[in-house]
DOLO-584054 format. One record per residue: x, y, z of N, C-alpha, C in turn; residue number from 1; residue in one letter. Coordinates in steps of 0.1 Angstrom, whole numbers, padded with zeros to 4 digits. Each point is the difference from the previous one (the first is absolute). Layout:
<atoms>
@n_px: X n_py: Y n_pz: Z ca_px: X ca_py: Y ca_pz: Z c_px: X c_py: Y c_pz: Z n: NUM res: A;
...
</atoms>
This chain:
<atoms>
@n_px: 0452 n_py: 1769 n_pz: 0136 ca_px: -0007 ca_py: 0006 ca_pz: 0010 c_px: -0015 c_py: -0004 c_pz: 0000 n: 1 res: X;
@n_px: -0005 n_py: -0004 n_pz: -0013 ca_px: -0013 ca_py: -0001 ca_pz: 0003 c_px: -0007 c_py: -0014 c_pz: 0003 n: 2 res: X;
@n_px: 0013 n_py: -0009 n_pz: 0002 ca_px: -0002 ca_py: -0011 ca_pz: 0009 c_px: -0002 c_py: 0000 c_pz: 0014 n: 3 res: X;
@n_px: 0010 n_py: 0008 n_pz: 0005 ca_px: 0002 ca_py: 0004 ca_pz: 0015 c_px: -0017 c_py: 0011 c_pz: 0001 n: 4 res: X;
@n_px: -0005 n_py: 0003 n_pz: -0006 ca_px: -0008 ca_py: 0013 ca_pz: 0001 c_px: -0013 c_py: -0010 c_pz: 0001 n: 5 res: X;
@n_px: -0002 n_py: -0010 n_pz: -0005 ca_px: -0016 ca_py: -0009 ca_pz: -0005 c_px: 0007 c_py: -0010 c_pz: 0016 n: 6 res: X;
@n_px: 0011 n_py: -0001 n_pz: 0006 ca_px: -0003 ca_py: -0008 ca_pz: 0012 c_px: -0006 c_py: 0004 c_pz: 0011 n: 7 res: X;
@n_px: 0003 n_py: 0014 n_pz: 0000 ca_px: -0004 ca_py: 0015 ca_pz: 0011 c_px: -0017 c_py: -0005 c_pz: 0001 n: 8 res: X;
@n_px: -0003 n_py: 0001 n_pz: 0015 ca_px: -0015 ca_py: 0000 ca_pz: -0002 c_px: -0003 c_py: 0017 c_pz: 0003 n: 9 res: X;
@n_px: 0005 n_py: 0009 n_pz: -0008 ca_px: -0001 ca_py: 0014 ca_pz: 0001 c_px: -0010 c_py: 0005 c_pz: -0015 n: 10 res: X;
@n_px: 0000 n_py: 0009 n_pz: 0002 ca_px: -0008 ca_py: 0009 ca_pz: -0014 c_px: 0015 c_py: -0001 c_pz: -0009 n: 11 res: X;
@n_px: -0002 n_py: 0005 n_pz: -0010 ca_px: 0011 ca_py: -0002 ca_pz: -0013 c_px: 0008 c_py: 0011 c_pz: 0008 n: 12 res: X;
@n_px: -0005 n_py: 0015 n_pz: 0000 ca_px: 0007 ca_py: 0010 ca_pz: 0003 c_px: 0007 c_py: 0000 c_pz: 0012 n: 13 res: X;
@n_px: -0005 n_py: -0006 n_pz: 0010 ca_px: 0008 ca_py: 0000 ca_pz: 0013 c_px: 0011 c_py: -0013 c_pz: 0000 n: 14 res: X;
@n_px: -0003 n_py: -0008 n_pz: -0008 ca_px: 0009 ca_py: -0013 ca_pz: -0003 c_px: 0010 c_py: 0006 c_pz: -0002 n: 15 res: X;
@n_px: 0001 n_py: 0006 n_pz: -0012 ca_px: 0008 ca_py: 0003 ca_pz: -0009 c_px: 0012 c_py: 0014 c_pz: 0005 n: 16 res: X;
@n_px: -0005 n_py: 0009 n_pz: 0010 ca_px: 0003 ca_py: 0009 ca_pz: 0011 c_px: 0007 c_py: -0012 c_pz: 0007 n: 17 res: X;
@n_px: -0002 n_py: -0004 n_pz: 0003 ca_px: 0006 ca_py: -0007 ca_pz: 0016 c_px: 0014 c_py: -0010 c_pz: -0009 n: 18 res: X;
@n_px: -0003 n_py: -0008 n_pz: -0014 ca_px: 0010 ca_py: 0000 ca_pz: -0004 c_px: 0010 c_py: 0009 c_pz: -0003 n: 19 res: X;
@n_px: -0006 n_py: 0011 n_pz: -0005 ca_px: 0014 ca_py: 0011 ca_pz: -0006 c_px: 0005 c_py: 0007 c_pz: 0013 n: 20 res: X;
@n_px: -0005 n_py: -0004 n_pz: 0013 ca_px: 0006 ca_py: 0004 ca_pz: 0012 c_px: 0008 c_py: -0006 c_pz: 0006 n: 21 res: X;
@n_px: 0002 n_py: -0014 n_pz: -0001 ca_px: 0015 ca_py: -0006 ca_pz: 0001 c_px: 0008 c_py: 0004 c_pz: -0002 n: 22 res: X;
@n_px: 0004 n_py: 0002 n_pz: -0013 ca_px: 0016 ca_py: 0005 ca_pz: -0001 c_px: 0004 c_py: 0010 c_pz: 0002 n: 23 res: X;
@n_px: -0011 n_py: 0011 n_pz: 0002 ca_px: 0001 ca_py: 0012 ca_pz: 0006 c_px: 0004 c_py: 0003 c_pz: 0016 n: 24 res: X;
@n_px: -0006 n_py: -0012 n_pz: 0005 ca_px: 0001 ca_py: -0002 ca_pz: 0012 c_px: -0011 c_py: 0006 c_pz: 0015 n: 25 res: X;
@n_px: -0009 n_py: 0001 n_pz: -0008 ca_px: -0014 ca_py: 0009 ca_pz: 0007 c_px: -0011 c_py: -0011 c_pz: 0003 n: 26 res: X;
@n_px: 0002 n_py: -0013 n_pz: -0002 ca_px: -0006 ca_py: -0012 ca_pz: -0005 c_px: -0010 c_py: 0002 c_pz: 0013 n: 27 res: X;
@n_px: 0002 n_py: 0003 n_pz: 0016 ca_px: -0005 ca_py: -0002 ca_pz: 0010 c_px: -0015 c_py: 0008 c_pz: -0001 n: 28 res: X;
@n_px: 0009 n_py: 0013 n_pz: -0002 ca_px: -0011 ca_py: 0013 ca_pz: -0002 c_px: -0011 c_py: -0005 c_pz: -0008 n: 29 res: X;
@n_px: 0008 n_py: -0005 n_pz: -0014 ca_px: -0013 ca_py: -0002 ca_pz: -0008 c_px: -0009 c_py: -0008 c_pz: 0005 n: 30 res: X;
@n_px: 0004 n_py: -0016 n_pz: 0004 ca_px: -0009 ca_py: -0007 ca_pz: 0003 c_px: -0010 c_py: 0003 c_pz: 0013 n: 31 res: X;
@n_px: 0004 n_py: 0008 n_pz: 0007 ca_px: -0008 ca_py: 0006 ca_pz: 0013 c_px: -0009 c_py: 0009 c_pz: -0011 n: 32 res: X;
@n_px: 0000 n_py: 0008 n_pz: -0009 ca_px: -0008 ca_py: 0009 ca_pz: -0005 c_px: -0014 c_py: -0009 c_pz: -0003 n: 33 res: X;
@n_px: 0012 n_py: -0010 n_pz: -0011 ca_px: -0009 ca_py: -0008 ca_pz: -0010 c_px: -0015 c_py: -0009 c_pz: 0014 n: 34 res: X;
@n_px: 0009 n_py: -0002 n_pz: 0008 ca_px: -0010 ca_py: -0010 ca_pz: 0013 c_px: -0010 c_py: 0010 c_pz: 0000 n: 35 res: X;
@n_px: 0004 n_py: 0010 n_pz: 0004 ca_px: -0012 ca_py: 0014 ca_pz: 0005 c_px: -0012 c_py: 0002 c_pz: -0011 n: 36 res: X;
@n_px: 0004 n_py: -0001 n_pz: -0011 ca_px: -0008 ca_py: 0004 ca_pz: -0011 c_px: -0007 c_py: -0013 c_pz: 0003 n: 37 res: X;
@n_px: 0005 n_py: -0013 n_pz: -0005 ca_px: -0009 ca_py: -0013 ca_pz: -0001 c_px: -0016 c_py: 0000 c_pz: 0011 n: 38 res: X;
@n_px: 0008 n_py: 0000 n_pz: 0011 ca_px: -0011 ca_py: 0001 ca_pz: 0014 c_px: -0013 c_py: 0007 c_pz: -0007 n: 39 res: X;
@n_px: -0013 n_py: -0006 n_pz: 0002 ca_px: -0010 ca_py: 0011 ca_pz: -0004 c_px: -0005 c_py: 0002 c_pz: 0015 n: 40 res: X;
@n_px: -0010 n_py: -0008 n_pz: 0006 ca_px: -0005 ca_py: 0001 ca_pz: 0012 c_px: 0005 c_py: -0012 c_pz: 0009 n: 41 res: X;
@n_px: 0003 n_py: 0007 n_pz: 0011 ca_px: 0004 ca_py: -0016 ca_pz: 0013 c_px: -0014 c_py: -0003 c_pz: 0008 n: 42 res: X;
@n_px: -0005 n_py: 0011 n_pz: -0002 ca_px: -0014 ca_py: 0002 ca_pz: 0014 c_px: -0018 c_py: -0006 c_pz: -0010 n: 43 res: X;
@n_px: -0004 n_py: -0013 n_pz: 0010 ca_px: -0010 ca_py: -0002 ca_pz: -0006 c_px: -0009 c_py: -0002 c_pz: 0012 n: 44 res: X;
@n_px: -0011 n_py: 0005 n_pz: -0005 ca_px: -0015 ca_py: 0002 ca_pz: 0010 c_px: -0004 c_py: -0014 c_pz: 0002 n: 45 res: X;
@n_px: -0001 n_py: -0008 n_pz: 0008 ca_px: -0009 ca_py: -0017 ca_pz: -0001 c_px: -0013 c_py: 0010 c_pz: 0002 n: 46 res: X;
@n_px: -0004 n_py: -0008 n_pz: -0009 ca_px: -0018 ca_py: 0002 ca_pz: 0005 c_px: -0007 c_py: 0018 c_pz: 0000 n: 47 res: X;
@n_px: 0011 n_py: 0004 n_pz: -0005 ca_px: -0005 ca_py: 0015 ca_pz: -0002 c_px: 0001 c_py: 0011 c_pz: 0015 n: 48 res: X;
@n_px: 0007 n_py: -0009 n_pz: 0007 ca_px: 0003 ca_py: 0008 ca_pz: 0013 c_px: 0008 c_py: 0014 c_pz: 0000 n: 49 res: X;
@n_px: -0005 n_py: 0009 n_pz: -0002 ca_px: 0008 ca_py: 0007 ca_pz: -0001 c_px: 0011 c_py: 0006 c_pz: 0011 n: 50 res: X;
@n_px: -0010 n_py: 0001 n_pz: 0013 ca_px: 0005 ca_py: 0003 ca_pz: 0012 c_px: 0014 c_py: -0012 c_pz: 0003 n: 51 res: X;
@n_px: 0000 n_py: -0009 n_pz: -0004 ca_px: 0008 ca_py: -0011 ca_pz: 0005 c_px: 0011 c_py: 0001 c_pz: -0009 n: 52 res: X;
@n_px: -0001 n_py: 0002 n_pz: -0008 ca_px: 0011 ca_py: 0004 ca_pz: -0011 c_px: 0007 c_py: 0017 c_pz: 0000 n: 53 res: X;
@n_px: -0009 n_py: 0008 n_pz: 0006 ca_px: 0010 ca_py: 0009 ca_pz: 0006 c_px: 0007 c_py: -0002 c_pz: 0012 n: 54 res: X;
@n_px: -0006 n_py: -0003 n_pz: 0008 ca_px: 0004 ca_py: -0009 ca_pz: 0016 c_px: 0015 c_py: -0007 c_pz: -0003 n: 55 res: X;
@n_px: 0000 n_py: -0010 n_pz: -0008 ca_px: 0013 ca_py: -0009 ca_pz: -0010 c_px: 0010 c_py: 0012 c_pz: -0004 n: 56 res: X;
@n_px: -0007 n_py: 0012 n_pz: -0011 ca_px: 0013 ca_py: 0008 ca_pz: -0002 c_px: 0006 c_py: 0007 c_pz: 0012 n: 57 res: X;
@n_px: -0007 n_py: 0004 n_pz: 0008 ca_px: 0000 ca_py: 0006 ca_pz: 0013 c_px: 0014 c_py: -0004 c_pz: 0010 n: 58 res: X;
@n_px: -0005 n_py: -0012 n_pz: 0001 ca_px: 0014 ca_py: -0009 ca_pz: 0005 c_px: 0010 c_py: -0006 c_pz: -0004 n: 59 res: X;
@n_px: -0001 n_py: 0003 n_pz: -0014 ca_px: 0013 ca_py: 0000 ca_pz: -0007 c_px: 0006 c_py: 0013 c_pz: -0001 n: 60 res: X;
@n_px: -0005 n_py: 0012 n_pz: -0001 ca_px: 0003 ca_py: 0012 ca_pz: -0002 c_px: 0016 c_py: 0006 c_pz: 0012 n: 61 res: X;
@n_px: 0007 n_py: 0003 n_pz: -0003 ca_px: 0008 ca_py: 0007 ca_pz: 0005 c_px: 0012 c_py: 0005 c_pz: -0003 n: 62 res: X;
@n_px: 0007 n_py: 0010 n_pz: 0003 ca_px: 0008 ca_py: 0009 ca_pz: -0007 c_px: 0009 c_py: -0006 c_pz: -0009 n: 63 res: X;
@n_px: 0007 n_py: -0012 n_pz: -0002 ca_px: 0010 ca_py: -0004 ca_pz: -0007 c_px: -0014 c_py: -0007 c_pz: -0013 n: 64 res: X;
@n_px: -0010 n_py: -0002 n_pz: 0002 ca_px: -0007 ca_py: -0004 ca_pz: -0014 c_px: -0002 c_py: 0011 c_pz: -0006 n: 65 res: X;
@n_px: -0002 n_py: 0015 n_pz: 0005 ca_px: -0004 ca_py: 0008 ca_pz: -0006 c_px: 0011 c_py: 0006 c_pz: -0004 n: 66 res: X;
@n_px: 0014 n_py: -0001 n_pz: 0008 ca_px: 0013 ca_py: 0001 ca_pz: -0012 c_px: 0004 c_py: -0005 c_pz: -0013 n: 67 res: X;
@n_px: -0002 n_py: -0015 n_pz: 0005 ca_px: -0004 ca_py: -0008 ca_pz: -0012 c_px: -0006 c_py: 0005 c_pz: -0015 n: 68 res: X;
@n_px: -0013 n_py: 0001 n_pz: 0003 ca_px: -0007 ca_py: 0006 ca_pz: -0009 c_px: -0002 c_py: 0013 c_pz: -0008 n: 69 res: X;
@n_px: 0008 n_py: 0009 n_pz: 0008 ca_px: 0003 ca_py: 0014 ca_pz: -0005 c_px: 0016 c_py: 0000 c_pz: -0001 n: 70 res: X;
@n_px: 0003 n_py: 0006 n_pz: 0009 ca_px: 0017 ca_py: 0002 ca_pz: -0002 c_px: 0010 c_py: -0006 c_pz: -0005 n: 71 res: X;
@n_px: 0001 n_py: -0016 n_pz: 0001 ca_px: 0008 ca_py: -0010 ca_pz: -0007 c_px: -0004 c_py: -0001 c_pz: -0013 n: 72 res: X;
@n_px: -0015 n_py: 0001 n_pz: -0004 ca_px: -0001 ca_py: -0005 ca_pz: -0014 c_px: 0006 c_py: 0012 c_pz: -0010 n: 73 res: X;
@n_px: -0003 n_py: 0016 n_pz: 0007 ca_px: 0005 ca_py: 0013 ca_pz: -0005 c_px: 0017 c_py: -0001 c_pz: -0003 n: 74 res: X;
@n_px: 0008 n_py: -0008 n_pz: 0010 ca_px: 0014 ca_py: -0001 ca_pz: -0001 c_px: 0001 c_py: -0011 c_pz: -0008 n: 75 res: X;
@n_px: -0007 n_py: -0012 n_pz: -0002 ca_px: 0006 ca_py: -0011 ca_pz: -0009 c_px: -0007 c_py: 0002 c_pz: -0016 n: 76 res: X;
@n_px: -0011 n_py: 0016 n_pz: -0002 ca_px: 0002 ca_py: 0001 ca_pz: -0011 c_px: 0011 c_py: 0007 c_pz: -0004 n: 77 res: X;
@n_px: 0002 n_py: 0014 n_pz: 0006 ca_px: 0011 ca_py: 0006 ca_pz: 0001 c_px: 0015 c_py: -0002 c_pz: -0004 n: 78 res: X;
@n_px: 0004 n_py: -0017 n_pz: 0005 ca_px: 0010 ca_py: -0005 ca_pz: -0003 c_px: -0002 c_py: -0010 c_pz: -0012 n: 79 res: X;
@n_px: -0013 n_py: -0003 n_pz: -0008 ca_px: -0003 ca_py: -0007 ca_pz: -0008 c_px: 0005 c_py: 0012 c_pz: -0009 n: 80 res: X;
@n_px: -0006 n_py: 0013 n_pz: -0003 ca_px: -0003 ca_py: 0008 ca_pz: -0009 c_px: 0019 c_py: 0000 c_pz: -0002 n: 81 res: X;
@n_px: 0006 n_py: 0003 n_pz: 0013 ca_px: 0018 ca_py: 0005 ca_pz: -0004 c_px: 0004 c_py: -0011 c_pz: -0006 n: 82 res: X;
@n_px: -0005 n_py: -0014 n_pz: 0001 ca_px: 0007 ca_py: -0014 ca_pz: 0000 c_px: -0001 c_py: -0001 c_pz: -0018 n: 83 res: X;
@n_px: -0014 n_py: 0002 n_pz: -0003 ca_px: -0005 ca_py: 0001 ca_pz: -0017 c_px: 0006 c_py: 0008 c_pz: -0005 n: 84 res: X;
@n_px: 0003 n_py: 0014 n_pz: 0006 ca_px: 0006 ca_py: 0011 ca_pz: -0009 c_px: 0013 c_py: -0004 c_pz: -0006 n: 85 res: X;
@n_px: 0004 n_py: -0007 n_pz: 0007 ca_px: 0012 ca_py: -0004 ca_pz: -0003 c_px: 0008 c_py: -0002 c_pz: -0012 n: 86 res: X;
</atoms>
């Protein structure tokens, strides 16, 4: 395992999760969790703009992102937490 774990470009702990989630069979959930966590910021100011960079999230903004970011990630821990219990 800790061959397969050092190819992961993940942190050790979510590597190592997302392996012991294969044969469990949860492997999807985990790796959607593990993606979520990795992400720090997508949104960057050029030049300190601030208005222009809200303007940007603005028009990206709409109901299925904001599912995205609340509700899905609540259910794919949800199913991570049953999938580990295991």
């Amino acid at each position: 395992m800790g061959l397969q774990l050092a190819e992961l470009p993940l942190d050790a702990r979510l590597g190592a999760a997302l392996l012991a989630a294969g044969p469990l069979g949860c492997a999807g959930d985990v790796a959607t969790v593990a993606a979520m966590l990795c992400v720090q910021g997508v949104w960057f100011a050029g030049g300190g703009d601030r208005r222009a960079l809200e303007a940007a999230k603005a028009r990206c903004a709409t109901s299925h992102s904001a599912r995205v970011r609340g509700g899905d990630l609540q259910e794919q821990t949800k199913a991570l937490q049953v999938c580990m219990s295991v």
